[in-house]
KEKE-3310 file (N, C-alpha, C; in steps of 0.2 Angstrom, whole numbers, plus 5000, padded with zeros to 4 digits):
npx = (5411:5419:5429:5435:5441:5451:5458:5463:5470:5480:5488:5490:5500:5508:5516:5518:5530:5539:5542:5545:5557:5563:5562:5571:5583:5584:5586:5598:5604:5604:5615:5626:5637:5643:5644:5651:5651:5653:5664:5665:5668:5659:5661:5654:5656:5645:5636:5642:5640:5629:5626:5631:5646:5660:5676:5688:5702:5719:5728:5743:5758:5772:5786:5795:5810:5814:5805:5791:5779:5770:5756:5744:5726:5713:5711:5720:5736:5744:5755:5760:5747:5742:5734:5741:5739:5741:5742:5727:5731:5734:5742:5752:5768:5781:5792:5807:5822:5823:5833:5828:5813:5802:5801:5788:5783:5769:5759:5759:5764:5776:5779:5786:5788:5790:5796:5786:5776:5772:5765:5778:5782:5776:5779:5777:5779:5791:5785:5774:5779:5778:5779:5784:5794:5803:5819:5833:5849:5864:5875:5869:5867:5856:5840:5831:5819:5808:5802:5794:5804:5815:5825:5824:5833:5832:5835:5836:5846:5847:5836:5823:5824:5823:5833:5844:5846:5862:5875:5879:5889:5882:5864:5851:5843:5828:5814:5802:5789:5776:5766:5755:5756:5744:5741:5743:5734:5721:5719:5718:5709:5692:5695:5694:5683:5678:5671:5658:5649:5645:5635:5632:5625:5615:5608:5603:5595:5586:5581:5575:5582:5591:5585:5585:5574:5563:5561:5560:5550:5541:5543:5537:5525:5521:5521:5510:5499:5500:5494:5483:5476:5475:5468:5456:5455:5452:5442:5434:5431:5425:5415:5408:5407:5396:5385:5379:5367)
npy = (5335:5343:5349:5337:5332:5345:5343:5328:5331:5340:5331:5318:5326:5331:5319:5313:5320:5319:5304:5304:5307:5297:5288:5292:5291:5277:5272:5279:5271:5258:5256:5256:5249:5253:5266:5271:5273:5270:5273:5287:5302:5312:5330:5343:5354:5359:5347:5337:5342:5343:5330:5325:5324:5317:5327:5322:5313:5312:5294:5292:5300:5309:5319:5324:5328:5346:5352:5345:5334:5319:5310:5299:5296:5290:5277:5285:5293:5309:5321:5336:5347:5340:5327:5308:5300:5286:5269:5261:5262:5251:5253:5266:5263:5270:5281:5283:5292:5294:5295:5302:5309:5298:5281:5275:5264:5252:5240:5229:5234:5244:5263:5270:5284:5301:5317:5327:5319:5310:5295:5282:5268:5253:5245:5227:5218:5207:5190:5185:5193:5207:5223:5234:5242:5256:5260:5270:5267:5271:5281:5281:5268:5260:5256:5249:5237:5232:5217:5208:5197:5199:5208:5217:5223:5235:5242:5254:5251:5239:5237:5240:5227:5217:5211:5201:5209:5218:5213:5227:5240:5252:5258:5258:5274:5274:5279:5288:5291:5302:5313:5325:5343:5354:5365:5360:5350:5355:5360:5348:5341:5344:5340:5326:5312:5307:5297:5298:5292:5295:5283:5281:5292:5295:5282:5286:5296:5290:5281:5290:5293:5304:5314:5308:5297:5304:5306:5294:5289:5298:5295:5282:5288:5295:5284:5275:5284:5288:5274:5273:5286:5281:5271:5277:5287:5277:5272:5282:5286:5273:5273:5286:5281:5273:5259:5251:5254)
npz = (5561:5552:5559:5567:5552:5551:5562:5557:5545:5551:5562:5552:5543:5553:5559:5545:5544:5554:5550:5538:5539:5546:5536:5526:5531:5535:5522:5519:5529:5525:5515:5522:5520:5506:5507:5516:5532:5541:5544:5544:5552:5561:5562:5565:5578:5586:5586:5591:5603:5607:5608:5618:5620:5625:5625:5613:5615:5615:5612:5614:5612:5605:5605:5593:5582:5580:5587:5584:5584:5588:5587:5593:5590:5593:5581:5573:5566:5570:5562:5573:5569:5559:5552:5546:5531:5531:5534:5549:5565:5579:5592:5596:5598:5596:5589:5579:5570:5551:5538:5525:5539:5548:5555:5560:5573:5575:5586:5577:5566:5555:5550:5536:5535:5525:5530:5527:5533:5522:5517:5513:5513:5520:5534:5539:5553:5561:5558:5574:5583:5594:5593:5608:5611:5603:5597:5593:5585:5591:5579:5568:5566:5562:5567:5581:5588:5599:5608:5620:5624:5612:5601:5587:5571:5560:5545:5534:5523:5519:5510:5520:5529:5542:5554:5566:5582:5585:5596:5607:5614:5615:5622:5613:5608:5614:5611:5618:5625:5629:5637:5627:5624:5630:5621:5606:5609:5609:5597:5587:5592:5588:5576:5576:5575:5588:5592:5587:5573:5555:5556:5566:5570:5560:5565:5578:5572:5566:5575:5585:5594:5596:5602:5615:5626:5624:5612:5606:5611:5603:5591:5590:5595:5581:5571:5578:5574:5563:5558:5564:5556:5543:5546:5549:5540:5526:5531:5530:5518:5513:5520:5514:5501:5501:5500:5484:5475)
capx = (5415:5424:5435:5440:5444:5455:5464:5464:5476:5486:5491:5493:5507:5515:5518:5522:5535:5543:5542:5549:5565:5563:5563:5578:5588:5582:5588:5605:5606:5604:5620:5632:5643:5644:5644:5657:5646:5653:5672:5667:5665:5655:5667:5652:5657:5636:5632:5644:5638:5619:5625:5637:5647:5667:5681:5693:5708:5725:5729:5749:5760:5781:5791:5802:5813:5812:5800:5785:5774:5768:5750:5738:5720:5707:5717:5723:5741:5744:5761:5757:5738:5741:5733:5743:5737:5742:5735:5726:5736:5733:5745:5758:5773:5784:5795:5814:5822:5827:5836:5825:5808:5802:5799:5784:5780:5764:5762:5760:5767:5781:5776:5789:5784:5795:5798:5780:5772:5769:5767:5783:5781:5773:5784:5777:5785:5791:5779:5774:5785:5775:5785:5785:5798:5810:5825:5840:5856:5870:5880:5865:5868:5850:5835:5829:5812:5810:5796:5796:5810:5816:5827:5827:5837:5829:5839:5835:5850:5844:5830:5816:5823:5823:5839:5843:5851:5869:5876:5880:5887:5879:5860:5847:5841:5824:5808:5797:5779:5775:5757:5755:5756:5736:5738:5740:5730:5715:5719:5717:5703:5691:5696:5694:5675:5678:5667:5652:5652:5640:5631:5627:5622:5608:5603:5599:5589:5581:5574:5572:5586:5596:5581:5582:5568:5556:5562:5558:5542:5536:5543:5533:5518:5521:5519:5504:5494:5501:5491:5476:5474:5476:5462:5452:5452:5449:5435:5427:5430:5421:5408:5405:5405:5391:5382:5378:5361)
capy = (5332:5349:5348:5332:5332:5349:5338:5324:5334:5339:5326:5316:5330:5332:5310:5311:5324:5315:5297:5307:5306:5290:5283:5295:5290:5271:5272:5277:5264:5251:5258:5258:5249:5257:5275:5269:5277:5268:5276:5292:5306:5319:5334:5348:5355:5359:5340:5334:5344:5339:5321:5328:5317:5318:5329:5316:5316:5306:5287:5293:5305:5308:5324:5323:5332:5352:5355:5343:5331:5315:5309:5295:5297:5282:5275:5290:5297:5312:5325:5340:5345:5337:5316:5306:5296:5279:5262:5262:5259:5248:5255:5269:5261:5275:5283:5282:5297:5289:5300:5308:5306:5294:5275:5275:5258:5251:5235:5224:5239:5248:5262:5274:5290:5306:5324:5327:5314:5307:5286:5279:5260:5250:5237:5218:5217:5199:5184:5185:5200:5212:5226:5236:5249:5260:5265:5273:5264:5277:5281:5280:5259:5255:5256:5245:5237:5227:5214:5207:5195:5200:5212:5217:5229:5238:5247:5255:5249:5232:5238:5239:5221:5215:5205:5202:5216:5213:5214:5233:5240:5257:5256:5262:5279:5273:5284:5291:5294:5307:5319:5329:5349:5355:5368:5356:5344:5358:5362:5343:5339:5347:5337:5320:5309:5308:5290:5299:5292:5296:5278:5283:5299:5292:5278:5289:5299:5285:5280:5297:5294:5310:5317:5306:5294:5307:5304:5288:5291:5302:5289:5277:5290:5295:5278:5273:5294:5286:5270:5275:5289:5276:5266:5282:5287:5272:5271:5287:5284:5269:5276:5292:5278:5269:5254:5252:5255)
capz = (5555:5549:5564:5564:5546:5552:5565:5554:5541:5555:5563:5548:5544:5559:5560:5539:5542:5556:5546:5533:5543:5546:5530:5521:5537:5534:5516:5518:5534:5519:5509:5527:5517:5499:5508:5522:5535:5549:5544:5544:5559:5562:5563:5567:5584:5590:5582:5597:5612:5606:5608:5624:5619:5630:5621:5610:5619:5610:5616:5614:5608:5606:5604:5587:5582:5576:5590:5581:5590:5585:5592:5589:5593:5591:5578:5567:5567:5568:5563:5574:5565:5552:5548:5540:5528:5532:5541:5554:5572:5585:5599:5593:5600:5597:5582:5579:5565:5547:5537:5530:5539:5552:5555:5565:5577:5578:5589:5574:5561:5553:5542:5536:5530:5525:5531:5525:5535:5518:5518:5510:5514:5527:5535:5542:5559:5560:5563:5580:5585:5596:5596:5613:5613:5598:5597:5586:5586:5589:5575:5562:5564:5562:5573:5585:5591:5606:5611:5628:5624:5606:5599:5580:5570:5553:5541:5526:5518:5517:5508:5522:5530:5548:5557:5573:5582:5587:5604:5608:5622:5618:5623:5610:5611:5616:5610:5626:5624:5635:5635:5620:5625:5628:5614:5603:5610:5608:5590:5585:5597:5584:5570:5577:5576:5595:5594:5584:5567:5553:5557:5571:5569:5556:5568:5580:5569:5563:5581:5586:5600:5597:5610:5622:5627:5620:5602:5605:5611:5598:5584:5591:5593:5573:5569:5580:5571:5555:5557:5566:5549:5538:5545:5550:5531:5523:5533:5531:5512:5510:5522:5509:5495:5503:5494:5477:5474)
cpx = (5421:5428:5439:5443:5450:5461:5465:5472:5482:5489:5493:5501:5512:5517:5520:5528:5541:5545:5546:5558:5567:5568:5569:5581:5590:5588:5595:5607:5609:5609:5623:5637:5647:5648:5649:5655:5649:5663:5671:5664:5664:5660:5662:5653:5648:5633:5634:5643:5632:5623:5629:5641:5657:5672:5686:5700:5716:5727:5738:5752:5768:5784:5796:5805:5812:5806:5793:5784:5772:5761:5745:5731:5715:5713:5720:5733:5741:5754:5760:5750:5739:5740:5735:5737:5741:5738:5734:5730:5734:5733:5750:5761:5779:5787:5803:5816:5826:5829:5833:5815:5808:5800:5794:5781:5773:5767:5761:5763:5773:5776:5782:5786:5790:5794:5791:5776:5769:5770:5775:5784:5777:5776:5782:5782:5786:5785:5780:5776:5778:5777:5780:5790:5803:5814:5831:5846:5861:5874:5876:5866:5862:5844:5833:5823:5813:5804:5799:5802:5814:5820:5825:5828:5834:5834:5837:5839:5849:5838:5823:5816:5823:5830:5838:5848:5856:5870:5879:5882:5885:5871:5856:5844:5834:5818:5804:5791:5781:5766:5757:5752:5746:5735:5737:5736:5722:5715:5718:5712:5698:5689:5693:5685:5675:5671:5660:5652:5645:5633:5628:5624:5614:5606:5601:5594:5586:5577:5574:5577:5591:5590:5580:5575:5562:5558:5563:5552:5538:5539:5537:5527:5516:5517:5512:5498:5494:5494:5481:5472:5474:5469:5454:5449:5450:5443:5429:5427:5426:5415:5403:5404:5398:5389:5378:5371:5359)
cpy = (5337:5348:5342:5331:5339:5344:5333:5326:5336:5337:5322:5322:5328:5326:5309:5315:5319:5308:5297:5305:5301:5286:5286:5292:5281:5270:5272:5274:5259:5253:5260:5257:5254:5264:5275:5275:5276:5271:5283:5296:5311:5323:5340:5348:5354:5351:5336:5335:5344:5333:5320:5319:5320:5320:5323:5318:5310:5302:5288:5298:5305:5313:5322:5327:5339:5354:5351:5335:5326:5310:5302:5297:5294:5278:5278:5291:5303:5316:5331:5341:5342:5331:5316:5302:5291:5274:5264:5260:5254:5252:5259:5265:5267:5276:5284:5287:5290:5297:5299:5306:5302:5287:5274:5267:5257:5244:5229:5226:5242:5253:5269:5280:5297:5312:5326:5325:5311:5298:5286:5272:5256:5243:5232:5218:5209:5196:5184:5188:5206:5219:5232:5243:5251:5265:5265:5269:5270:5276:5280:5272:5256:5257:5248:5246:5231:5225:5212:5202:5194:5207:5210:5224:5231:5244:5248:5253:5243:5232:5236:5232:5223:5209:5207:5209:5213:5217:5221:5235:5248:5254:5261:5268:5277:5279:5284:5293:5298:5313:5324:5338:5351:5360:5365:5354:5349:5361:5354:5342:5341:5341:5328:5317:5311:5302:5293:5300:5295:5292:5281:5289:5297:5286:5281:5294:5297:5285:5286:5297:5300:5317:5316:5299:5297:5308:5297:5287:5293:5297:5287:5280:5291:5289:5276:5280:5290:5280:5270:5280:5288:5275:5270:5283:5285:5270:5277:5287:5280:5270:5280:5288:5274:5264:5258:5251:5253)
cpz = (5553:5554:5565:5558:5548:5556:5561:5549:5546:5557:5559:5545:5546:5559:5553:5540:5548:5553:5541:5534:5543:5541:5525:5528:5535:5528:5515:5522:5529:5518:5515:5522:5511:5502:5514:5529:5541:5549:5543:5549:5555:5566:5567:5575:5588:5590:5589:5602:5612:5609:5616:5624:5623:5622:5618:5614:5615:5617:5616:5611:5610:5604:5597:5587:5578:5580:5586:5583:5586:5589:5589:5592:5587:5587:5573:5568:5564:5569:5565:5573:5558:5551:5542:5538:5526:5535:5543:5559:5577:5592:5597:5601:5602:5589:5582:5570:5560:5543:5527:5533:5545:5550:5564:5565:5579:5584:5583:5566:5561:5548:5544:5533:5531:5530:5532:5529:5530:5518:5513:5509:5518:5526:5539:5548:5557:5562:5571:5585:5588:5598:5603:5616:5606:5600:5593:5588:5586:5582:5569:5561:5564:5565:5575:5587:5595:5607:5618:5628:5620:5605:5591:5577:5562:5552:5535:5519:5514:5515:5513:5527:5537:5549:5566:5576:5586:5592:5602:5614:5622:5618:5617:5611:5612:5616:5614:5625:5630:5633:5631:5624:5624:5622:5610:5602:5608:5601:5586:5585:5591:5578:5570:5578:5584:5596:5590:5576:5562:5555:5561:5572:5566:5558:5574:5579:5567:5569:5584:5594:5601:5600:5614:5620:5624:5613:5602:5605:5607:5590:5584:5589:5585:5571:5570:5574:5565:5552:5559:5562:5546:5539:5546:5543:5529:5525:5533:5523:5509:5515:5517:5504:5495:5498:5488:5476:5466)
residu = (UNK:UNK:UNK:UNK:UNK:UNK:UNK:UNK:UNK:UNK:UNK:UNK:UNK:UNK:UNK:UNK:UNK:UNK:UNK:UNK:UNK:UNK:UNK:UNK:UNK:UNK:UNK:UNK:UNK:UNK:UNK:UNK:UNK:UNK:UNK:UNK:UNK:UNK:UNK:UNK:UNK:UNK:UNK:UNK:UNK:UNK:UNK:UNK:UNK:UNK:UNK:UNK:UNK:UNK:UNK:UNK:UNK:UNK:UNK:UNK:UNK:UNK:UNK:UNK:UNK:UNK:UNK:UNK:UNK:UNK:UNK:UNK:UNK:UNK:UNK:UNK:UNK:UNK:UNK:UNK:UNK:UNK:UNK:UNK:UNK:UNK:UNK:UNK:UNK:UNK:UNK:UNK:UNK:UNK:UNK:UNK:UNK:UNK:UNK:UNK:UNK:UNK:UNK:UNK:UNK:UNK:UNK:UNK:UNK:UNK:UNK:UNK:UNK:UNK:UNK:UNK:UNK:UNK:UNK:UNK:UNK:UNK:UNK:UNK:UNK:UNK:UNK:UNK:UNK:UNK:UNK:UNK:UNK:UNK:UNK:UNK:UNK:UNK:UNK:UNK:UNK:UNK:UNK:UNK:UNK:UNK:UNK:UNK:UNK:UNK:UNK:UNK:UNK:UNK:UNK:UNK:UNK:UNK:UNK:UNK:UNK:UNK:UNK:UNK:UNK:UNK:UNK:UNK:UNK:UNK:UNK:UNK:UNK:UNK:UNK:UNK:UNK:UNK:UNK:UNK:UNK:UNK:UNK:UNK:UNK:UNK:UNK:UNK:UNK:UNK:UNK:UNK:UNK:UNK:UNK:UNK:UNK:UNK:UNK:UNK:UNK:UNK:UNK:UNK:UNK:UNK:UNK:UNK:UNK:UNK:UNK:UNK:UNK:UNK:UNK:UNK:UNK:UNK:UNK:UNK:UNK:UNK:UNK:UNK:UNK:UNK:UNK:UNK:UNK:UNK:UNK:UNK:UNK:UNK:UNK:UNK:UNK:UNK:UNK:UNK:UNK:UNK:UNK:UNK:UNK)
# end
C-alpha cells in the first residue's frame, strides 16, 4: 500500500503539472480575440528553430532613392529595418517619389508616407482599379498607376485625387522590384513572425504539439493518470471510511 500511495503522488504530479499547461494555455485561447493573439509573432529566434520553422523571406522589394530599400514581407512594409506603421498590403506594387516622401502602391492601395516612413494618408484607388505597375511622370507632372487597361494620374496638388492620365509622349519612369540585398534581407529576417504567431504557439502548447506526436501522446496519457487518480482515490477514501456502523 506504502508504495502505491508513493507512486500515486507521483504520477498524480507529473500529469497535474503537465495539465497545468493545459489549462493556462486554454485560458488565454478563450481571449484570442481581446489579446489579438493571432496578429502577433513570436520574434524569439530558439522558439523558431524549435518549431523549425523556414527563414521569412520578403514577397517584394524596390531600391529608392538615397541608397534605401523598400520590402514587404507577409504583409508588413518595411523602409530599410525599419516597419512602417501603416495597412496591411496585399501585393507591394511599387513606390514613385513625392516631394517630400513616397506614394507607396498596393494592389487595392495608396498610402503616402514622408521621409520618415511615417503614414501621411491612405488613398482608395478607384473602384475597380487594380493597380499593376507605378510610375513618375517627368517633370514632377504627377504619378501614374496602371492596371491591365487603365491609366490614372495622382497628384498631390489636387489634394490626394485620381484623374485620368493625359496622353504623353514621355513614358513614366516605372518602379522595378527587384531582390532585396541579403544584408539586408538577414537583418530584417529576425524581426518578422515568419508564419508562427502567438496562437499558435499556445495551441501547440495546448495539445502538446510543439514535441511532436509524443506531446500528443503524453497529453492524452496526463489525461488518462489524471482520471485513473481521481477514481483510484475516491475509492480508496471511501474504502478507509467504510460503513457506518
Amino acid at each position: 500500500m506504502a508504495f502505491w500511495m508513493r507512486w500515486h503522488r507521483r504520477l498524480g504530479l507529473a500529469a497535474a503539472l503537465w495539465l497545468v499547461l493545459a489549462a493556462v494555455t486554454g485560458v488565454l485561447l478563450n481571449h484570442t480575440g481581446e489579446l489579438k493573439l493571432a496578429q502577433r509573432g513570436v520574434q524569439a529566434g530558439w522558439i523558431k528553430r524549435w518549431w523549425q520553422l523556414p527563414e521569412a523571406q520578403p514577397a517584394a522589394a524596390q531600391a529608392l532613392a538615397g541608397g534605401r530599400w523598400l520590402s514587404q514581407w507577409e504583409k508588413r512594409l518595411f523602409i530599410d529595418t525599419q516597419a512602417l506603421d501603416v495597412p496591411e498590403v496585399e501585393r507591394l506594387v511599387g513606390a514613385a517619389p513625392l516631394a517630400p516622401g513616397w506614394l507607396i502602391v498596393d494592389r487595392q492601395q495608396a498610402l503616402v508616407v514622408d521621409d520618415e516612413g511615417r503614414l501621411v494618408e491612405r488613398v482608395a484607388l478607384p473602384a475597380g482599379f487594380a493597380a499593376s505597375r507605378v510610375g513618375a511622370l517627368p517633370d514632377a507632372r504627377g504619378i501614374v498607376i496602371e492596371s491591365e487597361d487603365k491609366r490614372r494620374r495622382y497628384t498631390d496638388a489636387q489634394a490626394g485625387t485620381w484623374s485620368d492620365a493625359p496622353p504623353s509622349s514621355a513614358e513614366p519612369r516605372w518602379a522595378a522590384l527587384q531582390p532585396l540585398p541579403d544584408e539586408l534581407r538577414q537583418r530584417i529576417a529576425p524581426s518578422v513572425p515568419g508564419g508562427l504567431t502567438l496562437e499558435r504557439l499556445l495551441l501547440d502548447l495546448h495539445s502538446g504539439r510543439w514535441l511532436g506526436r509524443v506531446g500528443v501522446w503524453l497529453t492524452d496519457l496526463a489525461a488518462i493518470v489524471l482520471v485513473v487518480l481521481a477514481a483510484s482515490g475516491s475509492w480508496s477514501a471511501l474504502r478507509r471510511k467504510g460503513p457506518r456502523g
